[in-house]
LUMPAMAR-306109 format. One record per atom (N, C-alpha, C): residue in one letter; z, y, x; residue number from 1; chain. Coordinates in pm, 1 decimal. Last residue first. Layout:
('A'; (Z; Y; X); NUM; 'A');
...
***
This chain:
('X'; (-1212.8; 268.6; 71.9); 75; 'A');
('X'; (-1226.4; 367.1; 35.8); 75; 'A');
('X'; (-1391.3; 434.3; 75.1); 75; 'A');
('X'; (-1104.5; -29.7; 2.1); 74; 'A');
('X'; (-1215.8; 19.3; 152.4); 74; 'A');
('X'; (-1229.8; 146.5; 51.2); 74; 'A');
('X'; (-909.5; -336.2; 39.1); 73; 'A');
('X'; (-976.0; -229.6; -56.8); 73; 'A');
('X'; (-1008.2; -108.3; 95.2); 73; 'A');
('X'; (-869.6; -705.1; 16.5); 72; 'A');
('X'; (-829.0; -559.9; 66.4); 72; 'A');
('X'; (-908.7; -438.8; -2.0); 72; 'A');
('X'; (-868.1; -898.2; -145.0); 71; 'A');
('X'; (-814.7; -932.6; -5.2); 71; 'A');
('X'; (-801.7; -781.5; 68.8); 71; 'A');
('X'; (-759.0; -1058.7; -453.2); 70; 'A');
('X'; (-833.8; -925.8; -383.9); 70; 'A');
('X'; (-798.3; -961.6; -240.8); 70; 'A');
('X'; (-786.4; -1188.2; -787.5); 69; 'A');
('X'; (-809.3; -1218.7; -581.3); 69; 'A');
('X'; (-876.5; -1116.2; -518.0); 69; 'A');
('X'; (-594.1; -1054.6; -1003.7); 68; 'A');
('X'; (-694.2; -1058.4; -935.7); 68; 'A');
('X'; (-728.3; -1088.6; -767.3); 68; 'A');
('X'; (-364.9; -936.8; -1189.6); 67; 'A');
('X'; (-318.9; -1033.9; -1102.1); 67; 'A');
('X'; (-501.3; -1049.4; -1062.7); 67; 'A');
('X'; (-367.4; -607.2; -1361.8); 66; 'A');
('X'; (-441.7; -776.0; -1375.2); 66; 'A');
('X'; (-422.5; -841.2; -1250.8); 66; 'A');
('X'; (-432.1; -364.4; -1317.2); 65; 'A');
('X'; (-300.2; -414.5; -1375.3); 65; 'A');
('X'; (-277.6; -576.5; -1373.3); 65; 'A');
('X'; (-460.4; -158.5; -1036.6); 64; 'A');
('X'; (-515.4; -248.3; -1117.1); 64; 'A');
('X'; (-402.3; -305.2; -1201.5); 64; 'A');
('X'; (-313.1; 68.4; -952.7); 63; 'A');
('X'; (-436.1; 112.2; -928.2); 63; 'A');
('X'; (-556.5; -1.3; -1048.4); 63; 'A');
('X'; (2.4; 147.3; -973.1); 62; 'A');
('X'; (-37.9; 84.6; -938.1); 62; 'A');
('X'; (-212.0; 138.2; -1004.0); 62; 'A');
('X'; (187.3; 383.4; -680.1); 61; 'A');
('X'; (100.0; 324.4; -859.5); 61; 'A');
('X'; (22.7; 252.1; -824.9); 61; 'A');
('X'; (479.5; 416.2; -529.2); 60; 'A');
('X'; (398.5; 328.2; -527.7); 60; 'A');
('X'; (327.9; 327.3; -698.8); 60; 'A');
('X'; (655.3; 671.4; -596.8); 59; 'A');
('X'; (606.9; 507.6; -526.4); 59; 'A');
('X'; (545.9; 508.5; -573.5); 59; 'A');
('X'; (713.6; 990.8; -381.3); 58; 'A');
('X'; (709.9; 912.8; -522.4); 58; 'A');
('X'; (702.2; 755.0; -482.9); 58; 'A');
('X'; (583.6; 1023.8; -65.8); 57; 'A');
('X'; (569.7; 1069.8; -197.2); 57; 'A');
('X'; (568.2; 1032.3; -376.4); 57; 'A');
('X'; (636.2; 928.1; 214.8); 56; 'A');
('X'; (626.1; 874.0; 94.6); 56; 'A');
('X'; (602.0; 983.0; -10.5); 56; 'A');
('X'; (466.2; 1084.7; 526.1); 55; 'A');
('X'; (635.6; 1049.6; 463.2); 55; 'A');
('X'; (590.5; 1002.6; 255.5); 55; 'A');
('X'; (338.5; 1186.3; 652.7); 54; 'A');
('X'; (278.5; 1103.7; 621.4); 54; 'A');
('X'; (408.2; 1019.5; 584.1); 54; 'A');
('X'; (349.6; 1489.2; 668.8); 53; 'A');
('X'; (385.0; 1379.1; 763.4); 53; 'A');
('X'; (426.9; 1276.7; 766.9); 53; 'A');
('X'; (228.8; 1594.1; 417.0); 52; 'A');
('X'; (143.7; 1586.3; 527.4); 52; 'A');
('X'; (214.5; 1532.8; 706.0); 52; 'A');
('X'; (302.2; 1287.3; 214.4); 51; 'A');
('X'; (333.8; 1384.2; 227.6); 51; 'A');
('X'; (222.1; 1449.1; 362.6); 51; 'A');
('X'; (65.3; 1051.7; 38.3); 50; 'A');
('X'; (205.6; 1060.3; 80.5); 50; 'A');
('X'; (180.7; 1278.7; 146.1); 50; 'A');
('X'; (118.4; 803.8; -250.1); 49; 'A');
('X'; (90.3; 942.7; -186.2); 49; 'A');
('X'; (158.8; 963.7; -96.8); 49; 'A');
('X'; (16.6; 474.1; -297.8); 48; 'A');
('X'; (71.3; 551.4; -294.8); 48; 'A');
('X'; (55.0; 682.5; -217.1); 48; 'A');
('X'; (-145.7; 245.0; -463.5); 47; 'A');
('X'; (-203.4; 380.5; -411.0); 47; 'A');
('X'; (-26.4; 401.3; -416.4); 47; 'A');
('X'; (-257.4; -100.4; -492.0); 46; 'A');
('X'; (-180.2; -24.8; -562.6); 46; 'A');
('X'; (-206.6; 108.0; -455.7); 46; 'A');
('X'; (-422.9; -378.8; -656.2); 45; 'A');
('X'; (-459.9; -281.4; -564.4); 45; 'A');
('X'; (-344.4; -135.7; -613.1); 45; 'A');
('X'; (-234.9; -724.3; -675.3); 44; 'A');
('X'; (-299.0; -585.0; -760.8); 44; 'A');
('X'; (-306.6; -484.8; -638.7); 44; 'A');
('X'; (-327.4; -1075.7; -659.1); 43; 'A');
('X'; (-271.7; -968.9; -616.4); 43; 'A');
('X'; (-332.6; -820.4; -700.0); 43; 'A');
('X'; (-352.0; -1374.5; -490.3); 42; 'A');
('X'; (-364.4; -1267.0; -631.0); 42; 'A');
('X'; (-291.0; -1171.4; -608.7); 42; 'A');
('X'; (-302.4; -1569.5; -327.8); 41; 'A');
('X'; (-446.7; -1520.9; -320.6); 41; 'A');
('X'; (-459.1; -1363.3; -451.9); 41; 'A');
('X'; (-41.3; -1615.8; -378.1); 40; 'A');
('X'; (-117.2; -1646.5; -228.5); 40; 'A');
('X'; (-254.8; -1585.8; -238.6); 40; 'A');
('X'; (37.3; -1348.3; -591.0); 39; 'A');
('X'; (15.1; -1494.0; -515.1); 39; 'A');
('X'; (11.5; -1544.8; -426.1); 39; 'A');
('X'; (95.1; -1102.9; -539.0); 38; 'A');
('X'; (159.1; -1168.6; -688.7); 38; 'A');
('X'; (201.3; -1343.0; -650.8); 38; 'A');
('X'; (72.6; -854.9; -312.5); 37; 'A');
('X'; (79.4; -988.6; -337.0); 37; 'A');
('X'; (155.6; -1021.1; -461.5); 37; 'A');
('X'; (-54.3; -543.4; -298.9); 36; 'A');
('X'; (59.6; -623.3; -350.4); 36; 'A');
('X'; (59.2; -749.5; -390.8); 36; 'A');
('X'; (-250.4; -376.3; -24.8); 35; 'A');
('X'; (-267.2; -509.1; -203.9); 35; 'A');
('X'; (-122.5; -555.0; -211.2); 35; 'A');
('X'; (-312.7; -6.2; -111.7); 34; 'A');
('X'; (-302.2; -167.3; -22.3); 34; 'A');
('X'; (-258.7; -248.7; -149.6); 34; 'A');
('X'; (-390.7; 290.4; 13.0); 33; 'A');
('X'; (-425.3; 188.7; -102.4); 33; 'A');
('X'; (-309.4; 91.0; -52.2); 33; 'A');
('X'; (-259.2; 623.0; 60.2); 32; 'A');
('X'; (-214.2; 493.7; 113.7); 32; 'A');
('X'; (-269.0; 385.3; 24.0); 32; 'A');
('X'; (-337.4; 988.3; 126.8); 31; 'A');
('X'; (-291.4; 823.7; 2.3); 31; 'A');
('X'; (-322.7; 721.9; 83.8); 31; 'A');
('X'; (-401.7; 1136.2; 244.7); 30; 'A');
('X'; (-308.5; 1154.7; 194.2); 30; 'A');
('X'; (-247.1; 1093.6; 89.2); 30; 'A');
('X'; (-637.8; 1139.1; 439.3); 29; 'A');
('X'; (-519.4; 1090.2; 457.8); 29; 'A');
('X'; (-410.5; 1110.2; 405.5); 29; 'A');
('X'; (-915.6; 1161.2; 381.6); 28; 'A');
('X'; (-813.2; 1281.6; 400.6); 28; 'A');
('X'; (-675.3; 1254.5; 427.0); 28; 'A');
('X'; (-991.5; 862.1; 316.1); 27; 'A');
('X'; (-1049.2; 944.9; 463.3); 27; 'A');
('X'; (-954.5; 1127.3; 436.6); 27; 'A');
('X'; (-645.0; 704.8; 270.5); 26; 'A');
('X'; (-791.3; 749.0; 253.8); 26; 'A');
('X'; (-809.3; 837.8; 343.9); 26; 'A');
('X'; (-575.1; 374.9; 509.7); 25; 'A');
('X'; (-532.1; 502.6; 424.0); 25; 'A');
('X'; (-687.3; 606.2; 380.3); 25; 'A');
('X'; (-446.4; 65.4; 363.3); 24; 'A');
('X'; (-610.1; 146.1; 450.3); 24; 'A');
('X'; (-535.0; 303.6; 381.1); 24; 'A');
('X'; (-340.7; -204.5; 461.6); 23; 'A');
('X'; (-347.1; -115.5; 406.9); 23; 'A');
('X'; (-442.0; -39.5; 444.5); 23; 'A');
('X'; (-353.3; -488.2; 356.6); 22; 'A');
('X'; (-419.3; -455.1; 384.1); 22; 'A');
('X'; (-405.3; -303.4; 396.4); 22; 'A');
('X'; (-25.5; -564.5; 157.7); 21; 'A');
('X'; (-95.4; -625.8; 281.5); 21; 'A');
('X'; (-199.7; -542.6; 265.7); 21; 'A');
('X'; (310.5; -692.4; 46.6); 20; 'A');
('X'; (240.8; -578.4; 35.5); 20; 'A');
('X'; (118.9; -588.3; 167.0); 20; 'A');
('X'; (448.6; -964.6; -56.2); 19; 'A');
('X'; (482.2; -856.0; 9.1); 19; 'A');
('X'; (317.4; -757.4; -56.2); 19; 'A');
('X'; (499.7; -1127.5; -274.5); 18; 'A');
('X'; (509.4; -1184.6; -172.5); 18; 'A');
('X'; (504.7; -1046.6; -41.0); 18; 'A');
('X'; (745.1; -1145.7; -527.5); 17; 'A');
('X'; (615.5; -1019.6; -480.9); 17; 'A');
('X'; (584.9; -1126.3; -332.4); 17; 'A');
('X'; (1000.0; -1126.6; -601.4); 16; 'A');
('X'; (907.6; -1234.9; -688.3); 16; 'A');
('X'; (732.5; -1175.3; -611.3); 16; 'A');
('X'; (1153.8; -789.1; -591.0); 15; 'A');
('X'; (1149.6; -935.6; -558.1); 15; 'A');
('X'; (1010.1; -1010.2; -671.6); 15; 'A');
('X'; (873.8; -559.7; -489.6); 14; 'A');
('X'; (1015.8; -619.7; -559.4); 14; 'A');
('X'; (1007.8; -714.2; -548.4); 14; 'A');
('X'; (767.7; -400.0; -138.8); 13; 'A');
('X'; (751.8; -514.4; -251.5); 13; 'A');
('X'; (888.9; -534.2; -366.0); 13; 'A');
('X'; (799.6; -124.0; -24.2); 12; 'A');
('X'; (848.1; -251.6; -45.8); 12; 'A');
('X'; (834.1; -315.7; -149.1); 12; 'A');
('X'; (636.7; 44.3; 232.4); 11; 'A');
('X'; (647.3; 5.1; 67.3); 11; 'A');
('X'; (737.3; -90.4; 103.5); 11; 'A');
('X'; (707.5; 216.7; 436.4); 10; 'A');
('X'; (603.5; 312.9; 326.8); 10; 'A');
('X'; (615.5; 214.2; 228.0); 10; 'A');
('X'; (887.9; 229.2; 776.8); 9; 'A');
('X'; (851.3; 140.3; 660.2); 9; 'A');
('X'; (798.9; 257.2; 532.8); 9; 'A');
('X'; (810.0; 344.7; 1095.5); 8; 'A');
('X'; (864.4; 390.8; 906.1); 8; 'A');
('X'; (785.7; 312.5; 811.8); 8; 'A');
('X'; (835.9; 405.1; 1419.1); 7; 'A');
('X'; (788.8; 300.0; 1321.3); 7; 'A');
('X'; (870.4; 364.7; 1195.2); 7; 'A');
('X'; (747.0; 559.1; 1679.8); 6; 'A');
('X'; (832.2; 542.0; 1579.0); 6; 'A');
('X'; (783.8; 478.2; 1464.8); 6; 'A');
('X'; (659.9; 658.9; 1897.5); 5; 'A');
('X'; (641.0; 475.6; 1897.3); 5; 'A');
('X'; (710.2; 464.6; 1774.1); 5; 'A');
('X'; (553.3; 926.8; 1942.9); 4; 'A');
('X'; (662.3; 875.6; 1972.5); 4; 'A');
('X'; (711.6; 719.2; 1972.2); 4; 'A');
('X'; (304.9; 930.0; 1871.7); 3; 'A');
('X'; (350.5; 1020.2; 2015.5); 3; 'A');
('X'; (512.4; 972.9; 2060.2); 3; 'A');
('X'; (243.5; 820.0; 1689.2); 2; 'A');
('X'; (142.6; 758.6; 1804.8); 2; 'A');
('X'; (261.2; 826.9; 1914.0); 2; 'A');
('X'; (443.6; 684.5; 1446.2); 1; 'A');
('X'; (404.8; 800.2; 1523.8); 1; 'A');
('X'; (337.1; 754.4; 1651.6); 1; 'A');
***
């Protein structure tokens, strides 16, 4: 929250994952892309939804299925 400083975690990786990185939200703001680390360099482009206060909706889909060197995604 800008107005309040409040911080809310939106993914968590499963184990064996190295985490979750680039995120970008879309230009209506109601999905969340970002890359799920497999590797150091591999990774799948995954989308989650979220609510209109910007609270989770369901988890996390995934967007690619294939371990691929991605470094971020741009709507």
């Amino acid at each position: 929250s800008i107005a309040s400083g409040e911080k809310r975690r939106l993914t968590m990786p499963p184990a064996g994952y190295y985490g979750d990185f680039s995120p970008a939200f879309s230009p209506d703001g109601r999905t969340l892309g970002f890359v799920r680390r497999a590797g150091f360099v591999t990774g799948e482009l995954y989308l989650l939804s979220l609510a209109n206060d910007l609270r989770q909706v369901g988890e996390p889909r995934p967007l690619t299925e294939e371990n691929l060197q991605v470094d971020q995604l741009a709507w």
